[in-house]
Structure formats: structure tokens, C-alpha cells
N, C-alpha and C positions, 0 to 999 in steps of 0.2 A: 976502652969502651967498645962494646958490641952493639951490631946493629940488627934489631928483630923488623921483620914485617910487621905490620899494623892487623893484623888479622890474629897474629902471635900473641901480639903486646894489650891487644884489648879484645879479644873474644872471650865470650861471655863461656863458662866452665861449669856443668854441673855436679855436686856429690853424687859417691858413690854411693852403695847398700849402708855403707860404714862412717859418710856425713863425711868422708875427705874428699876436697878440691887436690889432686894432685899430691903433695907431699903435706897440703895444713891441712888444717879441720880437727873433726871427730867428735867423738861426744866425752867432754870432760865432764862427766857428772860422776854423784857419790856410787859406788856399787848397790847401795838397797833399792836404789832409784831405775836401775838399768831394768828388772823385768817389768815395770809398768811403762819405762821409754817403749820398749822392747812391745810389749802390746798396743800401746799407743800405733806405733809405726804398723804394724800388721790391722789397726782397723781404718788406718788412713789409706793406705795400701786398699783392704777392698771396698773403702765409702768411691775412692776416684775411680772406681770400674763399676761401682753401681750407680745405673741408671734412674732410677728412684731419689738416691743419698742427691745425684747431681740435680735432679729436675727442683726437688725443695730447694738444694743453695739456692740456685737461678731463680725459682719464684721470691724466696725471702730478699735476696740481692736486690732484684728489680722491686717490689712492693712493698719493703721498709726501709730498707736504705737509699735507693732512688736510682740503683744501677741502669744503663749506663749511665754515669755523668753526662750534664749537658755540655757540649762547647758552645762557647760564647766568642763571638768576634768582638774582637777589642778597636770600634773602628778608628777611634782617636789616635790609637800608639800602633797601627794599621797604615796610617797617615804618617806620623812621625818616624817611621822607620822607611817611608819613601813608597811604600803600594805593597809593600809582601805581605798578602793577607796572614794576621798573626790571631791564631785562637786562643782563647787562655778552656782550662779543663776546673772544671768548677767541684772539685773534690770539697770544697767547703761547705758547696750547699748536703753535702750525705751526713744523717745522723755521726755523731761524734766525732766529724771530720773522713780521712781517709782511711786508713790500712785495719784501725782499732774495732771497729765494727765488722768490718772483713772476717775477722780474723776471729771475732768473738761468736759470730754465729757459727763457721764451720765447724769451732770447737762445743757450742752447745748441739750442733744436729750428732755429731761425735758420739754424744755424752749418754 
């Protein structure tokens, strides 16, 4: 058995140009599909350096989806857990829940 640091064993890793985390990853898709990944990626690439592409997320984020979430104090299980103020993050109140809405407009400003 080896012993790793905790900074080892759980830091967080980002892909590279080529979508591998260290030796996993990548992009297992069919070959007819790679040059539309392939432009896909180069207009994601310059939508997060444009200023514009970002200011629409953030206005559609916050004025349909209801970005940020509210936090709500939970004061009852606030009490029950002995005084550690506990927040709950209220992703439920956002159109269609969490990530799915997210993730539906970046790709329609995309489009």
C-alpha cells in the first residue's frame, strides 16, 4: 500500500487541448464527427474570450434562469445540527432544475 498526500489523492485535474486528464480521457467519438467536435471547440474557445458572447450568458443566466441561486437558511436543521448555521442552495427553484438549463443556453448563444 502507498501513501499519497491529500492534495495528490484529491486535486482537482483539468484536460488538456486533447480532453485527457493525465493518462484517461479523450475524445472516443466516430471519425465523421471529429471536424464538427473540432469546430465546435474552436467557437467555444473564442465565445469565453468574448466579451459580448459572456455578457448575454450572464444577462440570460440571471433573467431566465434566476442566476445566482438563492441560499436559504435552513433554521430548523440549523438547530438540530447544534448552532452551525447550515445553508441549503436552492438550484430547484431554476427553470428545469440545475446544470440542464445551464448548459442549454450556452449551446443555443453557440448556435
Amino acid at each position: 500500500m502507498s501513501l499519497t498526500s491529500p492534495s495528490e489523492s484529491t486535486g482537482h485535474q483539468l484536460p488538456d487541448a486533447l480532453g485527457w486528464f493525465g493518462p484517461f480521457g479523450g475524445r472516443f467519438v466516430p471519425e465523421t464527427l471529429m471536424a464538427a467536435l473540432n469546430q465546435m471547440a474552436e467557437e467555444y474557445e473564442r465565445a469565453k474570450a468574448d466579451p459580448e458572447f459572456q455578457a448575454r450568458l450572464d444577462d440570460y443566466l440571471k433573467n431566465y434562469v434566476g442566476r445566482p441561486s438563492p441560499l436559504f437558511l435552513a433554521e430548523r436543521l440549523t438547530r438540530l445540527a447544534g448552532g452551525a448555521a447550515i445553508y441549503l442552495k436552492r438550484e430547484d427553484l431554476n427553470h428545469t432544475g440545475a446544470h440542464k438549463i445551464n448548459n442549454a443556453l450556452g449551446q443555443v448563444l453557440l448556435a
